[in-house]
C-alpha positions in Angstrom: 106.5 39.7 -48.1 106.4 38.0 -44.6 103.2 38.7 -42.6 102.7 41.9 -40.2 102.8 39.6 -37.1 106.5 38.8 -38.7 107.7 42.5 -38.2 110.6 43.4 -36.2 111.5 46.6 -34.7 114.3 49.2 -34.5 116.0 49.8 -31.4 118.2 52.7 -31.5 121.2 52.0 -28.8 122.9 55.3 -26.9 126.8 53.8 -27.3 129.0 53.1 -24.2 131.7 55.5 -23.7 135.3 54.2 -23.0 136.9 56.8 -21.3 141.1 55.9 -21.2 143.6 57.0 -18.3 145.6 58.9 -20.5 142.5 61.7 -21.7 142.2 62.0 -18.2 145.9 63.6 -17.3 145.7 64.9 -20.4 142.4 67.1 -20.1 143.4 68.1 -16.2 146.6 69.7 -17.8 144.9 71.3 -20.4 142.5 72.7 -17.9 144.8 73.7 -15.6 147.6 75.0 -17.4 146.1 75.9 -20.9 142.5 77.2 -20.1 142.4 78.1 -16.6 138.8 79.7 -15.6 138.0 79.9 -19.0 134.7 77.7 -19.8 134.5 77.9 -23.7 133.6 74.8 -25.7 135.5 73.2 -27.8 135.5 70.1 -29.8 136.5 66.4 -29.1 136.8 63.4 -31.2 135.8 60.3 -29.8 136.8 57.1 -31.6 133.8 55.0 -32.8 133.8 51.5 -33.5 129.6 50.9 -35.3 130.1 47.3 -34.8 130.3 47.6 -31.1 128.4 50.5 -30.7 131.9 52.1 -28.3 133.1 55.2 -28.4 136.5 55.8 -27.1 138.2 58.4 -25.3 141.9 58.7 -25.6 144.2 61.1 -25.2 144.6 62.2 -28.4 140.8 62.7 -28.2 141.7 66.6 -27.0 143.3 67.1 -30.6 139.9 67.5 -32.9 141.7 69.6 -35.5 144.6 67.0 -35.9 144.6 66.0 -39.4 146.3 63.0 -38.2 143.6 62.2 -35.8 140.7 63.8 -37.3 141.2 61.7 -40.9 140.4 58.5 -38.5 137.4 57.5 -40.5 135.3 56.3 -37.4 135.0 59.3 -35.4 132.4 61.2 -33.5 133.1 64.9 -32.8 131.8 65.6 -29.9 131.6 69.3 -27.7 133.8 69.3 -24.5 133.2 71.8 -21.4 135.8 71.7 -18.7 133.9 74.1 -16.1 134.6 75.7 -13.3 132.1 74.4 -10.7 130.2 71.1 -9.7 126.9 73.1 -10.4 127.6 73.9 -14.2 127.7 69.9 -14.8 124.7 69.7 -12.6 123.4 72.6 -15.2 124.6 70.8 -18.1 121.9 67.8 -17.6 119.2 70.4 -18.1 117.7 69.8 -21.2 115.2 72.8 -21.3 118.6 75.2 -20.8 119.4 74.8 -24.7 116.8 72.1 -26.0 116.7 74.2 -29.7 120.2 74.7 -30.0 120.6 71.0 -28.9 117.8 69.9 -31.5 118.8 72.4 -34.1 122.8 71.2 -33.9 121.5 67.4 -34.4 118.8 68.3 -37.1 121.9 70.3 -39.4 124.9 67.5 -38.5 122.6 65.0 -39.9 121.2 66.5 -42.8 124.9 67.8 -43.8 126.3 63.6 -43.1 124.3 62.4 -45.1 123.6 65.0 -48.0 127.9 65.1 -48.4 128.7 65.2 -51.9 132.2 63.4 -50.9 133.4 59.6 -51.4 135.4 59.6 -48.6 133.6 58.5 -45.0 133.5 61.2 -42.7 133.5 61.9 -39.2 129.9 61.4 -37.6 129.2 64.8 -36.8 126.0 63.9 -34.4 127.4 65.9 -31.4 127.6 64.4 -27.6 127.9 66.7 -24.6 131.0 65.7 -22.1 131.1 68.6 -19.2 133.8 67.9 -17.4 134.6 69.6 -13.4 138.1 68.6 -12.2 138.4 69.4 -8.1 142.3 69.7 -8.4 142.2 70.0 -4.5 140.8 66.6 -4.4 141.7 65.4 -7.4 138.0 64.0 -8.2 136.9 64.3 -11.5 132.9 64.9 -11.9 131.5 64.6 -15.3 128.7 64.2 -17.4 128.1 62.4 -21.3 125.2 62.8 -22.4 123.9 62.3 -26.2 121.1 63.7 -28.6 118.6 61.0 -28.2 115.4 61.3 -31.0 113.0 58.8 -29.5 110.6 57.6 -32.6 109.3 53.7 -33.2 110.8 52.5 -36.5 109.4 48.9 -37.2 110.5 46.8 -40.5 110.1 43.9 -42.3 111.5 41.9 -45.7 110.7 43.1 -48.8 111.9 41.3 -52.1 111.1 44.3 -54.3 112.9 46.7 -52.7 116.6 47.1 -53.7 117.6 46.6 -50.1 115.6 43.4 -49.2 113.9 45.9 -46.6 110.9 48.0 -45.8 111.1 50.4 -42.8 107.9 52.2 -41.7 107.1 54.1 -38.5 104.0 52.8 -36.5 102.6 56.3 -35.9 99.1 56.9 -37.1 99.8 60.0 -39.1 102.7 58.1 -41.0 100.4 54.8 -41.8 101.2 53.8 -45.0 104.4 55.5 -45.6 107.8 54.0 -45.3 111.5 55.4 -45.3 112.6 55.5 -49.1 116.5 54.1 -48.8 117.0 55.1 -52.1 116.7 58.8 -51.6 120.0 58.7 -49.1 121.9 56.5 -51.1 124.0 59.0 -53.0 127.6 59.2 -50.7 130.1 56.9 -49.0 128.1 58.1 -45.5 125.1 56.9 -46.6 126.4 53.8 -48.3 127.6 53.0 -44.9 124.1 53.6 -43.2 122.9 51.1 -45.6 125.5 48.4 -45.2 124.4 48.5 -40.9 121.0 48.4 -42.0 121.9 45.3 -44.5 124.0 43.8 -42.0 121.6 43.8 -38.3 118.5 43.0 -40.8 118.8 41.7 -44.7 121.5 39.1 -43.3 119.4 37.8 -40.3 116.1 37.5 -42.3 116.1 38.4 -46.1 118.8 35.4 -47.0 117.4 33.3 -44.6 113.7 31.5 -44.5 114.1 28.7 -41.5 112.6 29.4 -38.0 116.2 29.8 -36.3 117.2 33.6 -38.2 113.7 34.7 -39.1 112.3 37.9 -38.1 109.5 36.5 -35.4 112.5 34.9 -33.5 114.7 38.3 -33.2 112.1 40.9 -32.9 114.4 44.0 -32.2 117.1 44.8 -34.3 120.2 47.2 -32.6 121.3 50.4 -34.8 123.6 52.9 -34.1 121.3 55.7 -31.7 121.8 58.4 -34.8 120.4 56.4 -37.4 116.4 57.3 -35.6 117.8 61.5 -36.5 118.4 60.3 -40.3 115.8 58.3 -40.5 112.7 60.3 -39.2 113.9 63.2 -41.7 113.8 60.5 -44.4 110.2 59.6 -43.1 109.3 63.6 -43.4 110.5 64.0 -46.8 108.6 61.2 -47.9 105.5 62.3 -46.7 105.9 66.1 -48.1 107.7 64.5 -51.4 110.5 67.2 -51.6 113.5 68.0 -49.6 113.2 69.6 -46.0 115.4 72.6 -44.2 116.1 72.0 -40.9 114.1 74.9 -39.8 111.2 72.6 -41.6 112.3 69.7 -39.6 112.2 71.2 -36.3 108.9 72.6 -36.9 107.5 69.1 -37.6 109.5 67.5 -34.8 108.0 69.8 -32.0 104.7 69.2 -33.3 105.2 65.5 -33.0 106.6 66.2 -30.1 103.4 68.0 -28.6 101.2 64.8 -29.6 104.1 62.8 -27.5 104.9 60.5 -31.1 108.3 62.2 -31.0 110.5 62.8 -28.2 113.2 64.8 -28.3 116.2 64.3 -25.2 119.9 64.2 -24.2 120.5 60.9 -22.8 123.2 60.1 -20.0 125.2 57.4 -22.3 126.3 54.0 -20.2 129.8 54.3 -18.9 132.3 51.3 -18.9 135.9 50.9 -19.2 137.4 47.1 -17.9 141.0 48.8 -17.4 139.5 51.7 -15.3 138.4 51.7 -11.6 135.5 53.6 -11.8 133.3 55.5 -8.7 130.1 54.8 -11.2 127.9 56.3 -7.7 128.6 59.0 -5.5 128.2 58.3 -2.0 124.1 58.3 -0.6 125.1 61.8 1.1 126.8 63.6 -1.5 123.8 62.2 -4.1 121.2 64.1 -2.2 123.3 67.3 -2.3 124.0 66.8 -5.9 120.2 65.5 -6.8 120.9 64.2 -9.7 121.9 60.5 -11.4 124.1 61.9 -14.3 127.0 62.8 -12.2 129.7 60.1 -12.2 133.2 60.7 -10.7 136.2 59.5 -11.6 139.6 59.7 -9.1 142.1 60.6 -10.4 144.6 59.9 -7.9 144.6 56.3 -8.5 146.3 57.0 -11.8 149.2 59.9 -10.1 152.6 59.2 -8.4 152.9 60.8 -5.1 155.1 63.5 -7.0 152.7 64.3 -9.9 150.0 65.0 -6.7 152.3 67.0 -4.9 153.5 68.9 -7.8 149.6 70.0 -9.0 148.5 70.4 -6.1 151.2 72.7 -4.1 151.0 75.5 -6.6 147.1 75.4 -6.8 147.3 78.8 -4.4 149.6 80.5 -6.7 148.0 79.5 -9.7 144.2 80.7 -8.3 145.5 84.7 -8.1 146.1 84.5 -11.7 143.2 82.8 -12.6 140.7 84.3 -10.3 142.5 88.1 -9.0 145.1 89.3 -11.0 145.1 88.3 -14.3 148.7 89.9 -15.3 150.1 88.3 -12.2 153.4 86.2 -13.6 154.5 83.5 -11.0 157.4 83.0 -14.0 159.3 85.8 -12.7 160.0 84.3 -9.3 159.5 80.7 -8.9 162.8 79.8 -10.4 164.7 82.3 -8.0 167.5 80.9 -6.3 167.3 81.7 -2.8 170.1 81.7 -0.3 169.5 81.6 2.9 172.0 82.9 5.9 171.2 81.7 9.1 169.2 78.5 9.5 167.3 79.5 12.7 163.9 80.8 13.4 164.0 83.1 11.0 165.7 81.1 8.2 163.3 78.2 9.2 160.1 80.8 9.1 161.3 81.9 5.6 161.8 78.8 3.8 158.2 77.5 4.9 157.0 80.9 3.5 159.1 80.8 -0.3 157.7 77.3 -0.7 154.5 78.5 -0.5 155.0 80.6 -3.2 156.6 78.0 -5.8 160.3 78.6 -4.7 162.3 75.4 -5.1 165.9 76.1 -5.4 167.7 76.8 -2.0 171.4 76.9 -0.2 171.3 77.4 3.3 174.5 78.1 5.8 174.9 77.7 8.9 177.4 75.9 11.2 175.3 75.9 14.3 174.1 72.4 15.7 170.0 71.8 16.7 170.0 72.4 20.2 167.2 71.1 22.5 165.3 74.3 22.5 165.1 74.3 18.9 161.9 72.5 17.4 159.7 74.3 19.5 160.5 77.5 17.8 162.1 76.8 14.5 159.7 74.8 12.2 162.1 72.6 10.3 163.8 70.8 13.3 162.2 67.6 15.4 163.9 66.3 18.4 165.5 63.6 16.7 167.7 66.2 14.9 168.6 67.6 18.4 169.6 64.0 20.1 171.3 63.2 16.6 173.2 66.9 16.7 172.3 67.9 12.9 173.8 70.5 11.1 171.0 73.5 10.9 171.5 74.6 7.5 171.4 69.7 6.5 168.5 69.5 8.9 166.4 72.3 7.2 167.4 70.7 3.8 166.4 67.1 5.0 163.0 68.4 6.6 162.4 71.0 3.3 163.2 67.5 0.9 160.5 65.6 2.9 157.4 68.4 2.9 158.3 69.1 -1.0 159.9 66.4 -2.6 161.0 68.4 -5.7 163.0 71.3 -4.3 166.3 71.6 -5.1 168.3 72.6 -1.8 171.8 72.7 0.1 172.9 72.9 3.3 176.0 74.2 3.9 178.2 73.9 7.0 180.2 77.1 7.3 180.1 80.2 9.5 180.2 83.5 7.9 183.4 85.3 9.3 183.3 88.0 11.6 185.8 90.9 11.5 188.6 90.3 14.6 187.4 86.9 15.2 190.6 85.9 16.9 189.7 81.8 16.3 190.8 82.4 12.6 194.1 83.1 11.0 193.7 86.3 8.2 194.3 83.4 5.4 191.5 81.3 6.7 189.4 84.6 7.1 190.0 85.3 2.9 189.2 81.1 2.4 185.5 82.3 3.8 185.4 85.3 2.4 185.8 83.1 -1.0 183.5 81.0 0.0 180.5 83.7 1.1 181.4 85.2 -2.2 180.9 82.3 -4.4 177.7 81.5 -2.9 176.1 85.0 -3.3 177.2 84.9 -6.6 175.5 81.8 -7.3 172.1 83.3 -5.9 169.1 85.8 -7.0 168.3 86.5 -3.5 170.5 86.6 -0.2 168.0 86.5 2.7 170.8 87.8 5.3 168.7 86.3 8.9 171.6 85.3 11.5 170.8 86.5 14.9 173.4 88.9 15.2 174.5 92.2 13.5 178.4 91.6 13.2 178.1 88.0 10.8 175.3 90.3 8.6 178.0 92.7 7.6 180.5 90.6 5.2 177.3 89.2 3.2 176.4 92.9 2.9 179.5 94.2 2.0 180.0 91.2 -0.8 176.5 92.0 -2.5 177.6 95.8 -2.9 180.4 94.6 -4.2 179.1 92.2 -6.5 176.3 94.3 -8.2 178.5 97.5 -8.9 181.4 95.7 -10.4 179.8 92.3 -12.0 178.5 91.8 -15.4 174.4 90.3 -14.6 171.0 90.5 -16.3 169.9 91.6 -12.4 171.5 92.9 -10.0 171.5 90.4 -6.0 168.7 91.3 -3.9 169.6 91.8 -0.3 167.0 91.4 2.0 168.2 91.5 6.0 165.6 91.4 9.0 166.7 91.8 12.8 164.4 91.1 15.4 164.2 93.0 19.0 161.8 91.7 21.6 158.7 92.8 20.4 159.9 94.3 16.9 161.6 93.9 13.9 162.9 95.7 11.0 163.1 94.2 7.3 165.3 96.2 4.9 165.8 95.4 1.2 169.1 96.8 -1.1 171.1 96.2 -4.5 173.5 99.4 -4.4 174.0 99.9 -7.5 173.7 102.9 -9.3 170.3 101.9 -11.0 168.5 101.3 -7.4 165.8 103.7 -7.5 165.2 103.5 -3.8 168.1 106.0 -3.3 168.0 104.7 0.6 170.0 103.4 2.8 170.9 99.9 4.0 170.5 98.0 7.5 174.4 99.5 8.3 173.5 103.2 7.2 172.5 104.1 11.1 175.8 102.8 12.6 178.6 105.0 13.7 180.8 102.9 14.9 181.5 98.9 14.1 182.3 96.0 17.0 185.8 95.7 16.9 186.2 92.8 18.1 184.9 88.9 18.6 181.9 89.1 21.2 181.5 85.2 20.8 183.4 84.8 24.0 182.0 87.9 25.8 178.2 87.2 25.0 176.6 86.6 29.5 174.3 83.9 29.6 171.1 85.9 29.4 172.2 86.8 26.1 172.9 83.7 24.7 169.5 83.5 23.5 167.1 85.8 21.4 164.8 87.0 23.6 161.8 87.9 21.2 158.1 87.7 21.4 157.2 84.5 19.8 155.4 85.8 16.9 158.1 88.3 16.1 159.9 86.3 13.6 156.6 85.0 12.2 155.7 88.4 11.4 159.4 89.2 10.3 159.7 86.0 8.1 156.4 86.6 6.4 156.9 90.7 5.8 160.4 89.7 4.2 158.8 86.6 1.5 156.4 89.1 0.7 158.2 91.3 0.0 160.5 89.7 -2.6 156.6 88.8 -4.0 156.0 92.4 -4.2 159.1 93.1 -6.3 159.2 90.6 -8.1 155.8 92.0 -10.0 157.1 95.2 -10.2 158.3 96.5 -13.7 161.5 97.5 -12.4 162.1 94.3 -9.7 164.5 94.7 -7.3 165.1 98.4 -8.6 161.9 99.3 -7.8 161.2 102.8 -6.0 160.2 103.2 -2.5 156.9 103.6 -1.9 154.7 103.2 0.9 151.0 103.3 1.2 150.9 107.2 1.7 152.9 107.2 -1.7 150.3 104.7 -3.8 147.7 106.7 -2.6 148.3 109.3 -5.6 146.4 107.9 -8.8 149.7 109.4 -10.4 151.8 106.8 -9.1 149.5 103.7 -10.0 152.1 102.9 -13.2 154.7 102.6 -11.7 153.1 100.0 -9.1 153.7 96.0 -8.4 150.6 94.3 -9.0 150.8 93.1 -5.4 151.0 96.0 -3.7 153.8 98.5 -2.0 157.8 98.3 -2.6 158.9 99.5 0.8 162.4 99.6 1.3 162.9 99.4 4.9 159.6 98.3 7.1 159.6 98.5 10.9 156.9 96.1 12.9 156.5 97.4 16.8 154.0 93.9 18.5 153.6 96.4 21.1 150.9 97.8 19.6 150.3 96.3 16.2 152.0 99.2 14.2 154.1 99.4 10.8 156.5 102.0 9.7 157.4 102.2 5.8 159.8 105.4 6.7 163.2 104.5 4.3 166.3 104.3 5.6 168.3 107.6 5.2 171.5 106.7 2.6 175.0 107.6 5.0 177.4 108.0 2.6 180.0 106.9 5.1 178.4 104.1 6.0 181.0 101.4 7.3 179.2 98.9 4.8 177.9 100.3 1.5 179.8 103.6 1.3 181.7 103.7 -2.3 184.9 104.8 -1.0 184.9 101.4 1.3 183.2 99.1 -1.9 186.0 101.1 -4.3 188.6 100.3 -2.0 187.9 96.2 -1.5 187.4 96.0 -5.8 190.9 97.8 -6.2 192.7 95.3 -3.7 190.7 92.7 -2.4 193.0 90.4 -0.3 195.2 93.2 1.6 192.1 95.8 1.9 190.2 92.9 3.7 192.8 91.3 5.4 193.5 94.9 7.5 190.1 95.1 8.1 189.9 91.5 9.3 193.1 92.4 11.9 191.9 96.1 12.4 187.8 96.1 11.8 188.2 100.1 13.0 190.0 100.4 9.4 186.6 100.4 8.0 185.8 103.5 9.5 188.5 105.4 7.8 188.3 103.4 4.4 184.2 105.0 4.4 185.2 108.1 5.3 183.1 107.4 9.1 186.1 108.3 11.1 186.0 111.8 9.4 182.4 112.2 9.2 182.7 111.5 13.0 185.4 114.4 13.5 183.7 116.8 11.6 180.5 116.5 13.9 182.7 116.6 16.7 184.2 120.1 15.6 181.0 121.0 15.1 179.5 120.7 18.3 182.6 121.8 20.1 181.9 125.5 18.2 178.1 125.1 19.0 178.9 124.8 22.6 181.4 127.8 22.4 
């Protein structure tokens, strides 16, 4: 045996963690999409390679309880926290917050390693702690790794007589004379391995060797793997009690080691490198005195994302958030693939389009055949000047300016006019060709936001979606939803007409008594060119409108849901039949002038010139000749509804009042 001044110690190295792009995406998915604010545990494999001491990180990392994955015979499992705040990692670093569930879990994975009666190599079961915050708003990622660390001096020395060619002994006083008998773990493939590192940093460096280049005195430390100190100090503690220890036995030893200072017991913040990763190893000298603390390293994500993979996580965040954090039956499924058309591309249409991608919507066809006029962009949020010197298309410029805030909607803009009954600048056969047209494209639509700036080109679209939803064959029936403005109010009104609409009231025609019958294009004065509205009228409007379709959209029965206004949902009665969001008004009025709502519904007119059935009836019996008089003759209508004689029965009426 060499002399004492020939020993060598063990040093026990933490590994370095290689932490790959691709576990990165994956774990912010899984957070965001799978988890949410839940902050359970759950395992992680990392894969570990003993000769470089590395343990990497991949994707596939997230996927403990794959066979596939978990059968790779170098792994470490590992507990992974993706939490919901900055402070929780901070928290996470605290080793007094679970020091005996932290010493307990390393005490039992190590006694059940290396006691395994299995020839097959396990997984290292010596668990790391990886908490893990992603700030999806900035996509920063802050995170911790921290490792199990048993700090205990191990020195050793060649030794012909043992069976190894090695003696390890512990240079505390109360262990003098007692060394680490190899023999009592060599029973599995685990501990076999243990051995072989062991053989490897120390038999091969000193037993074969006797010159002064590979002797012991010349390499003084020798590196092992940082949980061979756990297996070998309970090695060291069954050798001095001669018999087998519980871990319960083991702790109790440890901590009063511990107390003397021979034993230290830690988590250590492992050394993080990755050559094919750019990453922020310090936080800046602000943020580090907010955060006091040194394990905190970030990592940005952004580097690694298109443009479109940022836009697309981070512009439903909002949505996403009242689910998580507010309602948790809240489904954004049952409205974010809507397809929305929009009729009339002005302030209003703008207004509602900015809203409805807030919320998620992406699929869009606006009309309108009016050209971007100077005035324009300072009212109507999708047009610049540019599209007023370059004389865009409303409905293409909306669609352009839509395409460039949110890359990934899918949107049209269609250049048409929606026909007006006696518009004497089309022929009755180019009035059917739009009818067509209108028809087709509510067909092709969920929602018809009906927002032109005058009553007579709302009509058609109205009478089209009555039409549609009592005689076609559809999982749900069009919703209608028209706003008007006035100077300082507006009214929103939502409809499907058909038999199962609950709301029983009436639509944004049901007050008229007579209809225009003729084309006012020509007649409209100057001063009437123009809305003249307060400007935050069509804010209001626009907003009132989206939400709405929001509110319906969460109610059991959708678009058929009831009316009911805030008087209404007062009554615990009525709570189950309730969106999650709130009200289902079916007509609201907003008066600016002084900051007032009205939820009364519309009264149903069962001769009203655009919803009545004798007028819906008559254009599903014979389309093409019942609109084509109309067209030539728009005061047809109020005789096909039955307004005409509604009108002369009032009449009569009032004549035998008066007498």
């Amino acid at each position: 045996m060499i002399q004492d001044s020939e020993r060598g110690s063990l040093k026990f190295e933490l590994p370095k963690l290689q932490i790959e792009v691709g576990f990165w995406k994956a774990a912010s998915n899984f957070k965001y999409n799978v988890l949410k604010s839940n902050e359970d545990s759950f395992e992680i494999l990392g894969f570990y390679n003993q000769e470089t001491n590395i343990i990497r990180i991949r994707q596939e990392s997230l996927n403990a309880n794959n066979k596939d994955y978990s059968a790779y015979n170098n792994s470490v499992i590992g507990k992974l926290s993706l939490v919901n705040s900055l402070s929780t990692v901070l928290c996470s670093n605290d080793i007094e917050h679970d020091y005996d569930y932290q010493l307990e879990s390393t005490i039992e994975n190590a006694r059940k390693w290396s006691n395994s009666s299995t020839n097959n190599q396990e997984n290292f079961p010596f668990t790391f702690k990886m908490c893990i915050y992603f700030d999806f708003k900035t996509q920063i990622v802050y995170y911790s790794a921290l490792f199990p660390n048993l700090t205990i001096h191990f020195n050793i020395e060649s030794d012909k007589q043992s069976e190894f060619g090695i003696k390890i002994t512990s240079s505390l006083p109360e262990y003098s004379g007692l060394s680490v008998n190899l023999n009592n773990i060599y029973k599995n493939s685990n501990s076999n391995a243990l051995i072989a590192t062991l053989k490897e940093r120390v038999t091969i460096n000193v037993g074969n060797h006797t010159n002064n280049e590979t002797n012991i005195e010349q390499k003084k430390e020798f590196h092992c793997p940082w949980f061979f100190s756990t297996l070998l100090t309970i090695l060291l503690f069954e050798e001095k009690y001669n018999r087998p220890l519980n871990t319960n036995e083991i702790i109790t030893f440890l901590k009063e080691s511990s107390m003397n200072g021979n034993i230290i017991f830690d988590l250590r913040n492992c050394f993080i490198t990755n050559k094919h990763v750019k990453n922020i190893v310090t936080i800046s000298e602000k943020n580090m005195k907010e955060l006091q603390s040194e394990y905190i390293l970030l990592f940005d994500l952004k580097s690694y994302l298109t443009p479109h993979e940022l836009q697309q996580r981070i512009s439903t965040m909002n949505i996403d958030l009242i689910k998580w954090r507010l309602i948790p039956n809240f489904e954004p499924i049952h409205f974010k693939n809507l397809k929305f058309l929009i009729v009339g591309s002005g302030t209003l249409g703008c207004s509602v389009a900015r809203n409805l991608i807030g919320w998620g919507i992406r699929n869009f066809t606006f009309i309108d055949n009016s050209k971007v006029s100077l005035n324009n962009p300072i009212r109507q949020c999708l047009f610049t000047l540019e599209d007023a010197k370059n004389k865009k298309n409303k409905a293409q410029a909306a669609v352009e300016r839509l395409r460039y805030i949110c890359p990934d909607i899918h949107a049209e803009g269609i250049d048409f006019e929606i026909p007006i009954l006696g518009d004497s600048t089309l022929s009755p056969e180019q009035f059917l060709n739009s009818v067509d047209k209108t028809k087709n494209n509510i067909l092709d639509s969920d929602v018809v936001m009906l927002l032109t700036d005058n009553k007579e080109s709302r009509w058609l679209p109205t009478v089209l979606v009555a039409l549609l939803n009592r005689y076609c064959d559809r999982k749900r029936p069009i919703l209608c939803i028209t706003v008007g403005l006035g100077f300082d109010s507006f009214i929103v009104v939502r409809n499907t007409f058909t038999e199962a609409d609950y709301s029983a009231s009436g639509c944004y025609f049901c007050g008229d008594f007579s209809i225009n019958s003729k084309n006012n294009i020509f007649d409209i004065p100057v001063d009437q060119q123009c809305s003249v509205v307060r400007m935050g009228a069509s804010y209001f409007a626009s907003s009132i409108a989206v939400e709405l379709v929001m509110n319906l959209s969460q109610h059991p029965l959708t678009w058929n849901a009831p009316h009911l206004s805030n008087e209404f949902n007062k009554s615990e009665k009525n709570n189950e039949n309730k969106s999650l969001l709130g009200t289902t008004p079916q007509c609201i009025r907003g008066f600016l002038a002084d900051f007032s709502f009205c939820t009364d519904p519309i009264q149903r007119n069962k001769s009203c010139i655009a919803c009545s059935n004798e007028l819906i009836d008559q254009i599903h019996k014979d389309e093409i000749n019942t609109l084509t008089e109309i067209f030539i003759n728009p005061r047809k209508v109020e005789s096909i509804s039955g307004l005409s004689n509604f009108k002369s029965k009032v009449e009569e009426s009032v004549i035998e009042n008066f007498n």
